[in-house]
C-alpha positions in Angstrom: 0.0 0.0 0.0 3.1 2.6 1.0 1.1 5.8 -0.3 0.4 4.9 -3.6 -3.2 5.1 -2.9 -3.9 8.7 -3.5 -7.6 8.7 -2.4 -10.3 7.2 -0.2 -12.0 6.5 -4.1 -8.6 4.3 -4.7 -9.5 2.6 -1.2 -12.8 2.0 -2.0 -12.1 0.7 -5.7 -9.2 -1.9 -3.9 -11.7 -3.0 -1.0 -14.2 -3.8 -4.1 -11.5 -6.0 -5.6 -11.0 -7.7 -2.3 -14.5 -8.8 -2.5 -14.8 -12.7 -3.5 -11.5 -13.2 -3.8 -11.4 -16.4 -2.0 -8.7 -17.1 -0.2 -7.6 -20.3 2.2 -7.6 -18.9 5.7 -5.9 -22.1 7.5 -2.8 -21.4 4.6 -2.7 -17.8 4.8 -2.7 -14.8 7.1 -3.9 -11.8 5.0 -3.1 -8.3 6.7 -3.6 -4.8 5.2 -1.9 -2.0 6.4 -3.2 1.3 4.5 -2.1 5.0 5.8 -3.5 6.2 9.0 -6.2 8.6 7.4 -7.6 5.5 5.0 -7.1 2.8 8.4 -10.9 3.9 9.4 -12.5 3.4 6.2 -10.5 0.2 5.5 -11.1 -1.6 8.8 -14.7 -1.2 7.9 -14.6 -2.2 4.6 -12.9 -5.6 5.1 -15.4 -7.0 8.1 -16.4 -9.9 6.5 -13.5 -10.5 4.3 -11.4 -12.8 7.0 -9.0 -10.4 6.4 -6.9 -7.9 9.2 -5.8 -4.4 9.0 -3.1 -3.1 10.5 -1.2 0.6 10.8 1.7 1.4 8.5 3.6 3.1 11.4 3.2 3.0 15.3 4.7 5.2 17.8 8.1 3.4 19.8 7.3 5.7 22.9 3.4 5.3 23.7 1.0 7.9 24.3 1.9 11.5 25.1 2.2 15.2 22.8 4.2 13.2 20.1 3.1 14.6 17.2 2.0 12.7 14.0 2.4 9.6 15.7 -0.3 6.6 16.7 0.1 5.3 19.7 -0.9 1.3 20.3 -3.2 2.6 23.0 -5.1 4.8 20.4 -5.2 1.6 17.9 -6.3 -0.7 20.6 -9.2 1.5 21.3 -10.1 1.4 17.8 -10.1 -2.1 17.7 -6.5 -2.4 15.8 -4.6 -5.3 17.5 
C-alpha cells in the first residue's frame, strides 16, 4: 500500500477487488496496512473478508504530545490489534 493510494476513491475501488477473492484462511494470514487517514474506512470495509488491518507506522514511545504519531493505545481502542 506505501502511499500509492492517493484517495479514499482508490480505497474504496481496492476494498471492491478484495471482494470474492477467496482465499484459504488455514494457509494464509492476509493483513492490510493502509495510511492512518484510510485505516478507518479500511477496517470497515474488510469485516467480512477474514482479512486484518493493520497501521503502517506505530509510535516506539506510547502515548503523550508526540506529534503525528499513533500510539498502540489509540489503535487498541479502535479495535486495531
Amino acid at each position: 500500500w506505501k502511499c500509492n493510494l492517493a484517495s479514499m476513491k482508490d480505497a474504496e475501488t481496492l476494498l471492491e477487488a478484495w471482494k470474492g477473492q477467496p482465499f484459504d484462511k488455514t494457509k494464509v494470514e492476509v493483513v492490510i496496512c493502509p495510511t492512518s487517514v484510510h485505516l478507518p474506512a479500511v477496517k470497515l470495509g474488510l469485516e467480512g473478508l477474514g482479512m486484518q488491518v493493520a497501521p503502517q507506522n506505530v509510535s516506539a514511545t506510547g502515548l503523550g504530545n508526540f506529534t503525528g504519531e499513533l500510539a498502540v493505545e489509540s489503535l487498541v481502542d479502535f479495535g486495531v490489534p
